[in-house]
N, CA, C and O atoms as a CHARMM CRD file, in Angstrom:
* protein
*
  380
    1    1 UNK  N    116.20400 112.00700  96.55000 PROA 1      0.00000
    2    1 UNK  CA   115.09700 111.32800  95.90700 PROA 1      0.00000
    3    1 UNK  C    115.47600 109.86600  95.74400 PROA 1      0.00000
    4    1 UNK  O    116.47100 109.63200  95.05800 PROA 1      0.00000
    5    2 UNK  N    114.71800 108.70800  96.36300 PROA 2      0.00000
    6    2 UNK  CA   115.18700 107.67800  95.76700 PROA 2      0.00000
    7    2 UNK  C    115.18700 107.20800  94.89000 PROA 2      0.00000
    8    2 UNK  O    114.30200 107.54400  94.10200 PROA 2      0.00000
    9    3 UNK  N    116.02400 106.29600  94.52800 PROA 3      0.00000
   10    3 UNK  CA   116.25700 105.59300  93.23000 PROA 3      0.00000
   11    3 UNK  C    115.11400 104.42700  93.18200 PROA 3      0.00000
   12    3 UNK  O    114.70900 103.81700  94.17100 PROA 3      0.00000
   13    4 UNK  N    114.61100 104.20900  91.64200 PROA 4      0.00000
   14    4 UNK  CA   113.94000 102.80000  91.94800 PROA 4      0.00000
   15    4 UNK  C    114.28300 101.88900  90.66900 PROA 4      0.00000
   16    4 UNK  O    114.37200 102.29100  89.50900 PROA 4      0.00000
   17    5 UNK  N    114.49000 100.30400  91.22700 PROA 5      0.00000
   18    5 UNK  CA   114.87900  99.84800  90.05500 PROA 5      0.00000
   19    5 UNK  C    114.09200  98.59500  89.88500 PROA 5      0.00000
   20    5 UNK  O    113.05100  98.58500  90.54100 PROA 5      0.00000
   21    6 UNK  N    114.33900  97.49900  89.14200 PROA 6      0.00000
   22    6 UNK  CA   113.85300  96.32400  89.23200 PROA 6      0.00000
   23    6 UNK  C    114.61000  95.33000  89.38200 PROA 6      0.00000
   24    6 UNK  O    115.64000  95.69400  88.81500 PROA 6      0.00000
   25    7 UNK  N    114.83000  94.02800  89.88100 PROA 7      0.00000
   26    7 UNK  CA   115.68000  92.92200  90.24800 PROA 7      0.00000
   27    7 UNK  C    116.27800  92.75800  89.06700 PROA 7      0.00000
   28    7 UNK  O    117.50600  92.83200  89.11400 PROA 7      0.00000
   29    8 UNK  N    115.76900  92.54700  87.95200 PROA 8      0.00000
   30    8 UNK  CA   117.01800  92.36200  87.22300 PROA 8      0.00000
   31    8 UNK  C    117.83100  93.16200  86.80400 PROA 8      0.00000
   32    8 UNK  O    118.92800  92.73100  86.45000 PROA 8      0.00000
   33    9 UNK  N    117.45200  95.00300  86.69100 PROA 9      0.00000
   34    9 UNK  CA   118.43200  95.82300  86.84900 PROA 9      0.00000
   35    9 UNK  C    119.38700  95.45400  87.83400 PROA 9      0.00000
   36    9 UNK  O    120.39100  94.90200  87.38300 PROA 9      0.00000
   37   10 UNK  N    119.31700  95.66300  89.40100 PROA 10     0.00000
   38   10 UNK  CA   119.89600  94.95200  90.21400 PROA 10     0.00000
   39   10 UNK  C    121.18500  94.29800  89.98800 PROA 10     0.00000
   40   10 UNK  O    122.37200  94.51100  90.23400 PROA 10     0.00000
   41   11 UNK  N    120.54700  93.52100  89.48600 PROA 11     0.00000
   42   11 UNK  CA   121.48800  92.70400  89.24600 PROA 11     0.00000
   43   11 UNK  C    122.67200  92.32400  87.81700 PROA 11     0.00000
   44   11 UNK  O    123.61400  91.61700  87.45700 PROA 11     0.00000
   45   12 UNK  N    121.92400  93.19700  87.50500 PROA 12     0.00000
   46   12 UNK  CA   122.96700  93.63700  86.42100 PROA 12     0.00000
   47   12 UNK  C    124.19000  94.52000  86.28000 PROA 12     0.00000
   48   12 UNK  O    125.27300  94.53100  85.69500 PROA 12     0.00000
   49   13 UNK  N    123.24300  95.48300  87.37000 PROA 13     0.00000
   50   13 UNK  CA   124.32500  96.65500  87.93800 PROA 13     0.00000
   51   13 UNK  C    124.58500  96.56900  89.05600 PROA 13     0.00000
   52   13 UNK  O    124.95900  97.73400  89.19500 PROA 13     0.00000
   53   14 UNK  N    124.74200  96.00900  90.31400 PROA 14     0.00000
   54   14 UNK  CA   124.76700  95.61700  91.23900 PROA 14     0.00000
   55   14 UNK  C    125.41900  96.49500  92.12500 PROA 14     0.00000
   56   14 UNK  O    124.88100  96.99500  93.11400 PROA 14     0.00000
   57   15 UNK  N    127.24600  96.78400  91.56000 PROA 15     0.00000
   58   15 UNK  CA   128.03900  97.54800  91.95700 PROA 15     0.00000
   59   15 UNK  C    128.27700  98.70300  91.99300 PROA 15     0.00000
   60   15 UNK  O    129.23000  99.22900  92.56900 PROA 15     0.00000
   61   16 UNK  N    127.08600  99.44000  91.12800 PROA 16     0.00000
   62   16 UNK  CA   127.04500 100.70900  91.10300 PROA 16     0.00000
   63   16 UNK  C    125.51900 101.21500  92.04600 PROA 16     0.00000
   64   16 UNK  O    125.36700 102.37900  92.41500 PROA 16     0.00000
   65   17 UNK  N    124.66600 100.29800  92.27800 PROA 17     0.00000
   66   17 UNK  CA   123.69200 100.41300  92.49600 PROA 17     0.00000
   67   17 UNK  C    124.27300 100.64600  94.43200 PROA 17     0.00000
   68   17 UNK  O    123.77100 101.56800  95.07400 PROA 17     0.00000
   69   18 UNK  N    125.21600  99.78900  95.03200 PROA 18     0.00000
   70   18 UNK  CA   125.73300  99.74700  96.14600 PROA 18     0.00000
   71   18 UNK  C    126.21600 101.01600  96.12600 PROA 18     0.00000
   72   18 UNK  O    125.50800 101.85700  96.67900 PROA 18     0.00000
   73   19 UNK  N    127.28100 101.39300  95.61100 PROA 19     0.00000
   74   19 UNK  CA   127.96100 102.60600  95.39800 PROA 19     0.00000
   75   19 UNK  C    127.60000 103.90600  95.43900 PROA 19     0.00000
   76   19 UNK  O    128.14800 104.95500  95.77700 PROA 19     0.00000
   77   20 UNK  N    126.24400 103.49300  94.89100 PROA 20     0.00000
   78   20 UNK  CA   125.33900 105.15000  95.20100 PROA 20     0.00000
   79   20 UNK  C    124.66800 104.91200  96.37300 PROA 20     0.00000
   80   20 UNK  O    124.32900 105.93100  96.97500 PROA 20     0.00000
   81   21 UNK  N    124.41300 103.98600  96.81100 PROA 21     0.00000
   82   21 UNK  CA   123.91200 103.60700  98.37100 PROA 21     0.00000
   83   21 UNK  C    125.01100 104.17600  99.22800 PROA 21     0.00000
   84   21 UNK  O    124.57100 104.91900 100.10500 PROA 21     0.00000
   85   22 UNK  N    126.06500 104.06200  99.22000 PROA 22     0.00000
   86   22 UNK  CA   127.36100 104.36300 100.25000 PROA 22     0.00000
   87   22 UNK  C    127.44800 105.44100  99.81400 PROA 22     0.00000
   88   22 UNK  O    127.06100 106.31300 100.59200 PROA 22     0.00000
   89   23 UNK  N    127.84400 105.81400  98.75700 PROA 23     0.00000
   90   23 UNK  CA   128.43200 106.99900  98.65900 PROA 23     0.00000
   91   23 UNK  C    127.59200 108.87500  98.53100 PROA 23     0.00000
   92   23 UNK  O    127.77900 110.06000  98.80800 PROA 23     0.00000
   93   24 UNK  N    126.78000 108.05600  97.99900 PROA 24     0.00000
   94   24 UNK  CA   125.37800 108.91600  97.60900 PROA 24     0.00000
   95   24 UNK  C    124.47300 109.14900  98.76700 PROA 24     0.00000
   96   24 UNK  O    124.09800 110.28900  99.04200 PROA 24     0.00000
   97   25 UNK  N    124.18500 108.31800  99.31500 PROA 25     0.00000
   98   25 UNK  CA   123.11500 107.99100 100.52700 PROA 25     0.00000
   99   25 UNK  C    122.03500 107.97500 100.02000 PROA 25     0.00000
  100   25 UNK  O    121.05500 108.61900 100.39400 PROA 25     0.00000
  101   26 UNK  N    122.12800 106.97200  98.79200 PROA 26     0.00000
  102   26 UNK  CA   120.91200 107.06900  98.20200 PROA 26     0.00000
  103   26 UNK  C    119.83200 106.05100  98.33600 PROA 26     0.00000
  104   26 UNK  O    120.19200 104.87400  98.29500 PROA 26     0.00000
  105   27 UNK  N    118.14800 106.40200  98.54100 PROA 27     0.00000
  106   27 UNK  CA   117.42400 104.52700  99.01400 PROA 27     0.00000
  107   27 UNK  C    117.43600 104.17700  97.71100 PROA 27     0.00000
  108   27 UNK  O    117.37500 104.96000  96.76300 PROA 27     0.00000
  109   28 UNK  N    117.55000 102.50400  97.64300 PROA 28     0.00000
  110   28 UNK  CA   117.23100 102.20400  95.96900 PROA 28     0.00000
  111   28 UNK  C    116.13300 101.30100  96.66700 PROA 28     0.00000
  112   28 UNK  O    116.28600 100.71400  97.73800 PROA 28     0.00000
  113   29 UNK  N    114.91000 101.29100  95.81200 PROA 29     0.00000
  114   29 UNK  CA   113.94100 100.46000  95.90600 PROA 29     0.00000
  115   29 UNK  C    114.18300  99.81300  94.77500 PROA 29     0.00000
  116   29 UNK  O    114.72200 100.18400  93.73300 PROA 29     0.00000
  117   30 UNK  N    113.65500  98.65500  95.14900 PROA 30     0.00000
  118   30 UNK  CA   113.82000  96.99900  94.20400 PROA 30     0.00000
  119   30 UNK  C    112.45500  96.45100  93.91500 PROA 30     0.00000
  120   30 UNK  O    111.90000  95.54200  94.53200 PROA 30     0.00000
  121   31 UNK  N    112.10400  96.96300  93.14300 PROA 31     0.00000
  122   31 UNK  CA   110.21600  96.22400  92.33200 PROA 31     0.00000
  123   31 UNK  C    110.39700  94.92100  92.33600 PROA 31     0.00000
  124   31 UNK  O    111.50100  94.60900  91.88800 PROA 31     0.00000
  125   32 UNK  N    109.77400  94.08900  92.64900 PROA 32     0.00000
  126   32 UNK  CA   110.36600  92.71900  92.42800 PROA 32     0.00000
  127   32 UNK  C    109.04800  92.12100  91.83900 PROA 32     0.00000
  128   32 UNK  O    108.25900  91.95100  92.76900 PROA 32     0.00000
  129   33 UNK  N    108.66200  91.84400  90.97200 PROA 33     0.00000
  130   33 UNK  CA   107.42700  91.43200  90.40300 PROA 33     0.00000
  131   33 UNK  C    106.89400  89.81200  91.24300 PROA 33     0.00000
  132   33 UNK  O    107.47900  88.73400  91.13700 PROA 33     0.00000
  133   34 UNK  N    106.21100  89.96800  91.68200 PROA 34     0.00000
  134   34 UNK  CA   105.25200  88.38400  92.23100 PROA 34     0.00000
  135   34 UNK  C    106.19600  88.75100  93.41100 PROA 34     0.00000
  136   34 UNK  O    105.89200  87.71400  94.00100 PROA 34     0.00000
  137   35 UNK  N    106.78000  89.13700  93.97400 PROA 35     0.00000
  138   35 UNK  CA   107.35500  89.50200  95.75100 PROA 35     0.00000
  139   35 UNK  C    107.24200  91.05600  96.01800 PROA 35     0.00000
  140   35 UNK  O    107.00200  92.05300  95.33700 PROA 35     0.00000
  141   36 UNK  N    107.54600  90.76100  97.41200 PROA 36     0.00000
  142   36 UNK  CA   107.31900  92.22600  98.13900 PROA 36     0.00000
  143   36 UNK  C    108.65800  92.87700  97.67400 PROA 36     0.00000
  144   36 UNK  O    109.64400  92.21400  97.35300 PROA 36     0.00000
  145   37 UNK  N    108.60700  94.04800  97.66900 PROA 37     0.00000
  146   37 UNK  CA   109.46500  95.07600  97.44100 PROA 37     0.00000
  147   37 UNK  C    110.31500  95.25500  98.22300 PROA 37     0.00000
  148   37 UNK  O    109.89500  95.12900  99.37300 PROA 37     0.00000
  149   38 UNK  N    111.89700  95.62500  98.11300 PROA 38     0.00000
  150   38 UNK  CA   112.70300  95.73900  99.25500 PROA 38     0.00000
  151   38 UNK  C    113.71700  97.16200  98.78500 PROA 38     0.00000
  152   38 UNK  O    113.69600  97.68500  97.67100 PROA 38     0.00000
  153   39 UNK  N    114.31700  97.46300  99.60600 PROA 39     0.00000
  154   39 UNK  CA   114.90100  98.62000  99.65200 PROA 39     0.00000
  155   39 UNK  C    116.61900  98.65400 100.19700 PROA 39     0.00000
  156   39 UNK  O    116.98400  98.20500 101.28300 PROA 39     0.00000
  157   40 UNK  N    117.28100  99.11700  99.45100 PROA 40     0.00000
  158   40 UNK  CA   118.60100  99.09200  99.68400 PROA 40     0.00000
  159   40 UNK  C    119.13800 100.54600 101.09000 PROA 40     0.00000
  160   40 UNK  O    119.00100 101.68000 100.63200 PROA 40     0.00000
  161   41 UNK  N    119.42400 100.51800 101.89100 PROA 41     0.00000
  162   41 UNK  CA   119.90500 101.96500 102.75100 PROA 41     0.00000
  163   41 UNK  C    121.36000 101.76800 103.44600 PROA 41     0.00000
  164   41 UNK  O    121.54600 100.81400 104.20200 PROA 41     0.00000
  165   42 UNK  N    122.42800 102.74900 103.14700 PROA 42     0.00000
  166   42 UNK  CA   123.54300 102.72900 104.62700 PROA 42     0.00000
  167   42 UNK  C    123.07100 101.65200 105.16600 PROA 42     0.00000
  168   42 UNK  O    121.93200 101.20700 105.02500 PROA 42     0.00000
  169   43 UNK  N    123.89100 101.23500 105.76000 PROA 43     0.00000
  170   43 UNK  CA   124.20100 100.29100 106.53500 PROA 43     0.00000
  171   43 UNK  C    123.92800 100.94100 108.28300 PROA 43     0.00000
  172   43 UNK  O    123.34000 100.36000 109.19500 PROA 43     0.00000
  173   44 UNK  N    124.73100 102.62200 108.31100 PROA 44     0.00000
  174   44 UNK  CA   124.61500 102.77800 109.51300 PROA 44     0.00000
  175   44 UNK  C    123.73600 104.04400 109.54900 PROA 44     0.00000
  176   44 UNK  O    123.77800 104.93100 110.40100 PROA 44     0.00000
  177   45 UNK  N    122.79900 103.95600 108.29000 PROA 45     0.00000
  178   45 UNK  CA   121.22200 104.91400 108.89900 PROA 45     0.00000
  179   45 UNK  C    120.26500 103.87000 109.18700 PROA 45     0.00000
  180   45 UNK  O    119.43400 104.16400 110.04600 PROA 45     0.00000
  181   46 UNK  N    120.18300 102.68800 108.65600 PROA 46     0.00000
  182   46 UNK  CA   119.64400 101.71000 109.04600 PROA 46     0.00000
  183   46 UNK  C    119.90100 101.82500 110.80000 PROA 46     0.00000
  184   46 UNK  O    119.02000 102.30900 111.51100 PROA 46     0.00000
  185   47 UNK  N    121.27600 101.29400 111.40600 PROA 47     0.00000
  186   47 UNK  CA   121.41800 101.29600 112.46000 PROA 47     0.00000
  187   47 UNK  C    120.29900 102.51800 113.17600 PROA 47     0.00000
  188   47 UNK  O    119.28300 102.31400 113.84000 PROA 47     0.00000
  189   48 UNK  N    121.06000 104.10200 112.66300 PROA 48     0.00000
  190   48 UNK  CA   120.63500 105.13200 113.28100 PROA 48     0.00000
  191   48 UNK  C    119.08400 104.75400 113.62800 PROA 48     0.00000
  192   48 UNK  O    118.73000 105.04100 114.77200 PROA 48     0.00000
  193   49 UNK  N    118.16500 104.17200 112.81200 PROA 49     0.00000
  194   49 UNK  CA   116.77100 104.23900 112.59200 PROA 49     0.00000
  195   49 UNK  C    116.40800 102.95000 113.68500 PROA 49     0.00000
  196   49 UNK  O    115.62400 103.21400 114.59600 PROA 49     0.00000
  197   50 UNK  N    116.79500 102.00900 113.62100 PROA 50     0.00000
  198   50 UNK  CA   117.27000 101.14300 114.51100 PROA 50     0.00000
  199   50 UNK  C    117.50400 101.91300 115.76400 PROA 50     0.00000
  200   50 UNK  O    116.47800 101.95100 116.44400 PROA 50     0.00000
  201   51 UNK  N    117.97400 102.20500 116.01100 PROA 51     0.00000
  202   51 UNK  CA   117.75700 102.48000 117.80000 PROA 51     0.00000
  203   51 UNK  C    117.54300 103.50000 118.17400 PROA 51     0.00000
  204   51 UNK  O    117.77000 103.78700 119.35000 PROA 51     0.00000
  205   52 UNK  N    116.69800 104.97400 116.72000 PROA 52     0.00000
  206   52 UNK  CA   115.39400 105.46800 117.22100 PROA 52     0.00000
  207   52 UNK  C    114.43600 104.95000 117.88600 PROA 52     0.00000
  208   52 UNK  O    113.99500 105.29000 118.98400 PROA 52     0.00000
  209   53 UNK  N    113.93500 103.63900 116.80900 PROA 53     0.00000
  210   53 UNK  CA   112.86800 103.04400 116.88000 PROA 53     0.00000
  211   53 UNK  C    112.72000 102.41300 118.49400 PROA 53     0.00000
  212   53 UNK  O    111.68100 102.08100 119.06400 PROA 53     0.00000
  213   54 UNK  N    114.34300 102.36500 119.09100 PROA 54     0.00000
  214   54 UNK  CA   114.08600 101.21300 120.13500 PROA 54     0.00000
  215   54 UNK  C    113.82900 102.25400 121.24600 PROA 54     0.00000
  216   54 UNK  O    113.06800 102.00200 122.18000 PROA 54     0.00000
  217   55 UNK  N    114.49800 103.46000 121.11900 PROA 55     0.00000
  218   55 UNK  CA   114.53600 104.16800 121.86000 PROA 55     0.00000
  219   55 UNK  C    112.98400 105.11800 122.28400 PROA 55     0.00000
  220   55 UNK  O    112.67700 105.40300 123.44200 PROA 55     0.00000
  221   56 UNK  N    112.37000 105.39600 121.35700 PROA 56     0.00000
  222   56 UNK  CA   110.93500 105.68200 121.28100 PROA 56     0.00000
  223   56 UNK  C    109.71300 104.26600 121.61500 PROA 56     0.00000
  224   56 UNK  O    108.51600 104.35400 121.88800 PROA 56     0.00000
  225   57 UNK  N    110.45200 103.21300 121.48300 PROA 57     0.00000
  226   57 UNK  CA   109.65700 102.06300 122.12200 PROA 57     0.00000
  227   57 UNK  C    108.61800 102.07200 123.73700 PROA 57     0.00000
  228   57 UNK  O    107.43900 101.76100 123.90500 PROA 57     0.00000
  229   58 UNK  N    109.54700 102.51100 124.60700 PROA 58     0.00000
  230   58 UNK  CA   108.83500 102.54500 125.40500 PROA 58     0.00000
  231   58 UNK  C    108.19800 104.16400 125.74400 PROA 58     0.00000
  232   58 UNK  O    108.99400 105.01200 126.14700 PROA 58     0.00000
  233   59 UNK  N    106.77800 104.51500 125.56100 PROA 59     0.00000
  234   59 UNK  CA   106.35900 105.19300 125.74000 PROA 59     0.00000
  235   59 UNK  C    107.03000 106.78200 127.25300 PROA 59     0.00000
  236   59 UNK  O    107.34800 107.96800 127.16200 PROA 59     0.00000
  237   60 UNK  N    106.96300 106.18200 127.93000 PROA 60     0.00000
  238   60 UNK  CA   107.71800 107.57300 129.10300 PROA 60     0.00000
  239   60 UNK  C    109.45100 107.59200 128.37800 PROA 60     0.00000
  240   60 UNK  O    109.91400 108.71000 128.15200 PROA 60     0.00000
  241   61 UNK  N    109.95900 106.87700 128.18800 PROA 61     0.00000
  242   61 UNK  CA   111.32600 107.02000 127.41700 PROA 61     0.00000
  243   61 UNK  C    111.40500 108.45700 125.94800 PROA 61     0.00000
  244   61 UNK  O    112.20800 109.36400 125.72900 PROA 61     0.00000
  245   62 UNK  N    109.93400 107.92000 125.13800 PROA 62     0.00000
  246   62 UNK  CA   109.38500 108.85900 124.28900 PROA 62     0.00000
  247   62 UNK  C    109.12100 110.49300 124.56100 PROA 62     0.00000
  248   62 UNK  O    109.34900 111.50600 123.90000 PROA 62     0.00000
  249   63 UNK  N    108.61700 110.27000 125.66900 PROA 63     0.00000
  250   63 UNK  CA   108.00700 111.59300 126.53700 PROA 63     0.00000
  251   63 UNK  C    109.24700 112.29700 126.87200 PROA 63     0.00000
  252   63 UNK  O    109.42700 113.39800 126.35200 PROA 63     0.00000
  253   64 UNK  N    110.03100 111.86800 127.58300 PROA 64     0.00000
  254   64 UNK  CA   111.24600 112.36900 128.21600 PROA 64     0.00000
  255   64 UNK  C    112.16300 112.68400 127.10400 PROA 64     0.00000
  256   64 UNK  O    113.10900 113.44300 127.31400 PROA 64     0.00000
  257   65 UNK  N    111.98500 112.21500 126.04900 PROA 65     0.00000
  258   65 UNK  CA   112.85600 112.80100 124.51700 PROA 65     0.00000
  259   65 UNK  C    112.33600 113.61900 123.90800 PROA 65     0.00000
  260   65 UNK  O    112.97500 114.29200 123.09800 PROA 65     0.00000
  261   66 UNK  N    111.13500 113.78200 124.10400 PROA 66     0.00000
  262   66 UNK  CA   110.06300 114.87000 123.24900 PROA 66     0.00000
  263   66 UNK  C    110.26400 116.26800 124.59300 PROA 66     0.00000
  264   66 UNK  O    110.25900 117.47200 124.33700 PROA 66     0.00000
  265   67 UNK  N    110.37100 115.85200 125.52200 PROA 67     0.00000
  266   67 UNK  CA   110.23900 117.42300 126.69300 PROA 67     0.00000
  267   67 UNK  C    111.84300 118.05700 126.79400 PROA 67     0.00000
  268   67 UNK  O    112.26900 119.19700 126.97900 PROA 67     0.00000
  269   68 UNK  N    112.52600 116.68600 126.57100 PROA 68     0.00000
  270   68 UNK  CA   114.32300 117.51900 126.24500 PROA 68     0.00000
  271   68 UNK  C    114.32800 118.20300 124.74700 PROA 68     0.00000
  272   68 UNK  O    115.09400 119.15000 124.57000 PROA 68     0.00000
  273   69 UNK  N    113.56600 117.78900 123.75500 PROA 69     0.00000
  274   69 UNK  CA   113.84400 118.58800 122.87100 PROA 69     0.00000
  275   69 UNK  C    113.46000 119.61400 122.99100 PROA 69     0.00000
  276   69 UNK  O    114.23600 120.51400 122.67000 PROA 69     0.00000
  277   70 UNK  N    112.00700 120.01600 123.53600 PROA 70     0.00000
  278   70 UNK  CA   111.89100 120.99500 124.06000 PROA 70     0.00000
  279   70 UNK  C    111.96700 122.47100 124.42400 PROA 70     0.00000
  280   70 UNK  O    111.52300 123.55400 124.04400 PROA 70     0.00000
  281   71 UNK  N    113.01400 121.78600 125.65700 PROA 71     0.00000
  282   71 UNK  CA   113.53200 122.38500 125.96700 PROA 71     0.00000
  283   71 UNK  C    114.69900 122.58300 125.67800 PROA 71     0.00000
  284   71 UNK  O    115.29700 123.41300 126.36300 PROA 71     0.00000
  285   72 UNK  N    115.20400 122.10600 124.90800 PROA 72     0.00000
  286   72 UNK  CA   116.59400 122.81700 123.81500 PROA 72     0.00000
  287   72 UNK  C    115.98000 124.00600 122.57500 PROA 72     0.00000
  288   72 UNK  O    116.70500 124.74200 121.90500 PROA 72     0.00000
  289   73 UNK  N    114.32400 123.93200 122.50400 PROA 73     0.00000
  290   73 UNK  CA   114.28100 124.79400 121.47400 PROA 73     0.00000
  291   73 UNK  C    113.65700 125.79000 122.37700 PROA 73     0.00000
  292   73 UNK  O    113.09100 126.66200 121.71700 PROA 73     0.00000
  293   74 UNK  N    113.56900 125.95400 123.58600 PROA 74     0.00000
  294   74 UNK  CA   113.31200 126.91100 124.35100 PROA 74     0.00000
  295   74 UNK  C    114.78800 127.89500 124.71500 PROA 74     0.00000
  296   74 UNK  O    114.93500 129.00300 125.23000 PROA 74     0.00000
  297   75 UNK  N    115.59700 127.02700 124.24700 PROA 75     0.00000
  298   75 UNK  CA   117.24900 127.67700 124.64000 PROA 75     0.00000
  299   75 UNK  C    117.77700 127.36700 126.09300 PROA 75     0.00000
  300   75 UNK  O    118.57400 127.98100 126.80300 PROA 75     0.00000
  301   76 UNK  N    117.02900 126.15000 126.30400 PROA 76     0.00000
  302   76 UNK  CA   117.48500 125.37300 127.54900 PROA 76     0.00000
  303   76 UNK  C    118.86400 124.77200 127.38000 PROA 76     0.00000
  304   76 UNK  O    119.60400 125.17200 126.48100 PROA 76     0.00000
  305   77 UNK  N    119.23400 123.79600 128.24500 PROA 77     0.00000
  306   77 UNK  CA   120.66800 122.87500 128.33600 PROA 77     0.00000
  307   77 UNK  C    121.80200 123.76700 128.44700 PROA 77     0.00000
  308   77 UNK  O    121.68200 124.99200 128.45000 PROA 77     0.00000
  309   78 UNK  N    123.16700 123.00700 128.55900 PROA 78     0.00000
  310   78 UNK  CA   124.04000 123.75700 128.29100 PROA 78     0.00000
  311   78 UNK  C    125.18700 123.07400 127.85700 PROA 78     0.00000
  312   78 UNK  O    125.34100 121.92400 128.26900 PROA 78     0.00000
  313   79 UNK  N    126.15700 123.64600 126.97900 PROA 79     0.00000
  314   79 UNK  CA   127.06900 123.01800 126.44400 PROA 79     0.00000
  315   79 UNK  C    128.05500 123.01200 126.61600 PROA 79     0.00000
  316   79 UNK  O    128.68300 124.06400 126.74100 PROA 79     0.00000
  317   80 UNK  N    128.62300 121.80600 126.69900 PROA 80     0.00000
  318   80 UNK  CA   129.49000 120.68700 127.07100 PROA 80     0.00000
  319   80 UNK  C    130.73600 120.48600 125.88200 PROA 80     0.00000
  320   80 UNK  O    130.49600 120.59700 124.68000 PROA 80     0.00000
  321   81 UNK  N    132.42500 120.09700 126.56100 PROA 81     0.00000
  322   81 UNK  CA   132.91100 119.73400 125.56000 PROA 81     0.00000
  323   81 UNK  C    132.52400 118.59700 125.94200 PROA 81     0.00000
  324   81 UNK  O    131.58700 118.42700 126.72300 PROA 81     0.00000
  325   82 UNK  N    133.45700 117.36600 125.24000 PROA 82     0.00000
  326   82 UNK  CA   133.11600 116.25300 125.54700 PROA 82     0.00000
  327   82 UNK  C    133.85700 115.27900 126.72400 PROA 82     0.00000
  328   82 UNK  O    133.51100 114.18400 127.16600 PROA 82     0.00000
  329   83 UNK  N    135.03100 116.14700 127.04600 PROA 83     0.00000
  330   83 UNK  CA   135.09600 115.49300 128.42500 PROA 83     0.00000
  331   83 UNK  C    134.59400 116.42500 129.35000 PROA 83     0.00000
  332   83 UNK  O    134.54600 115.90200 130.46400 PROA 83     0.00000
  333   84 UNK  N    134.15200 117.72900 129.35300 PROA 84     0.00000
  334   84 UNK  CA   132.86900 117.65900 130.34700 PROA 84     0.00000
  335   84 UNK  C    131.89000 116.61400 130.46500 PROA 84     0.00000
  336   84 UNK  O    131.87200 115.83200 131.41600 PROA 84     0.00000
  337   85 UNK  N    131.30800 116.59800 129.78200 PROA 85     0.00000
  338   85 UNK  CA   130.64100 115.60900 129.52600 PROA 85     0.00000
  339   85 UNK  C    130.73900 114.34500 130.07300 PROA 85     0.00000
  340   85 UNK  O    129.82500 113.81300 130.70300 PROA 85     0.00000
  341   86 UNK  N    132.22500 113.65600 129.76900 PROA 86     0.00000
  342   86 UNK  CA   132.32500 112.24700 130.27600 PROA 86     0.00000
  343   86 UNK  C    132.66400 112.68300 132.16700 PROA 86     0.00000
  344   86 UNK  O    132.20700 111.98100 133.06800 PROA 86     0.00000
  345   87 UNK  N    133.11200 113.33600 132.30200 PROA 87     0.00000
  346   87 UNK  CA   133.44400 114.11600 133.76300 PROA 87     0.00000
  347   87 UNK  C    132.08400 114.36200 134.51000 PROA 87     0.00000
  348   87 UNK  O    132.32600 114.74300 135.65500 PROA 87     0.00000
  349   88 UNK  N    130.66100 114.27100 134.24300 PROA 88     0.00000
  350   88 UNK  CA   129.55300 114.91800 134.59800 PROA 88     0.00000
  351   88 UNK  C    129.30600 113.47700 134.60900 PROA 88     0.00000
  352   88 UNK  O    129.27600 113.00400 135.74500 PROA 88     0.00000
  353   89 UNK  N    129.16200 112.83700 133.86600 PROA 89     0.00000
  354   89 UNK  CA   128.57100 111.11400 133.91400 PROA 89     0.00000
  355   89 UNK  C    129.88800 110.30000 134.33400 PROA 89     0.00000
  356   89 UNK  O    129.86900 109.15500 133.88400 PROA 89     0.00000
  357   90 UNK  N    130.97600 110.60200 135.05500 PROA 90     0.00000
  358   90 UNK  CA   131.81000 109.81000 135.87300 PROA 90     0.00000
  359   90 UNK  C    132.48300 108.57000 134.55000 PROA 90     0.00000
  360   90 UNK  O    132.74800 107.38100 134.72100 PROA 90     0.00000
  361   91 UNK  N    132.56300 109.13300 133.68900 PROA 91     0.00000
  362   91 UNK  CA   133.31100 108.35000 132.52500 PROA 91     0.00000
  363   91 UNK  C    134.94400 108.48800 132.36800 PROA 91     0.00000
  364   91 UNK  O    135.64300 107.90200 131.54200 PROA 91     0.00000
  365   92 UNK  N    135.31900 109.31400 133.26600 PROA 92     0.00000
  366   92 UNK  CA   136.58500 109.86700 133.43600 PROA 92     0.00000
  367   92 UNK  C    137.45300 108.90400 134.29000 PROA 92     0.00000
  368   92 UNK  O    138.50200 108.45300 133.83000 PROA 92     0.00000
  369   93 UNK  N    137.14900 108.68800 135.15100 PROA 93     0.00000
  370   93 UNK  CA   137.64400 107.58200 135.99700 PROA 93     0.00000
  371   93 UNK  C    138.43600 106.32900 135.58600 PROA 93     0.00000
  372   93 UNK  O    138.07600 105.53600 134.71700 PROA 93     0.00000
  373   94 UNK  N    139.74900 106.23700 136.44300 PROA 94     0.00000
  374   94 UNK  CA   139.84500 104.96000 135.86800 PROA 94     0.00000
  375   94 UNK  C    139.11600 103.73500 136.16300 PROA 94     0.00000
  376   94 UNK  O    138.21900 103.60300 136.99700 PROA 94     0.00000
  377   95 UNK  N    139.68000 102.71300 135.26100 PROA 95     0.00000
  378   95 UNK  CA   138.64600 101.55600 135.52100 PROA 95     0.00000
  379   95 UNK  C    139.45300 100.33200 136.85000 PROA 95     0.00000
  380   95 UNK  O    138.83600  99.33500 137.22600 PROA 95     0.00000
């Protein structure tokens, strides 16, 4: 559930307010009276969400992620350690 606070809470508590962001994974929303509202998140779900977003950008890119899921919930694919994996996409190789 996120947290919500106001700027001068914020800033009063600052270090704990981060702390439950990292440690918690918690969103803190920031009321900011006479400005827009902003929101505290991870650093690297931000990222994660970040290159959903880029990745669903181009429409057939979208399609082709929506028909592999799919078909993983059809009990398609097959599994891989992870140097299978790099061995199947030629990541194995030296450089």
């Amino acid at each position: 559930m996120p947290v919500e606070t106001t700027y001068t809470a914020l800033r009063a508590g600052l270090a704990g307010f981060l702390d439950q962001v990292t440690d918690d994974r918690e969103v803190v929303f920031v009321r900011r009276r006479g400005a827009r509202d902003v929101a505290l998140v991870p650093a690297d779900e931000l990222a994660g969400l970040m290159e959903t977003a880029h990745l669903l950008r181009s429409p057939k890119n979208a399609q082709r992620l929506a028909e592999s899921l799919l078909e993983l919930d059809r009990g398609g694919g097959e599994v891989m350690t992870l140097e299978e994996l790099r061995h199947s996409v030629g990541l194995d190789k030296a450089s």
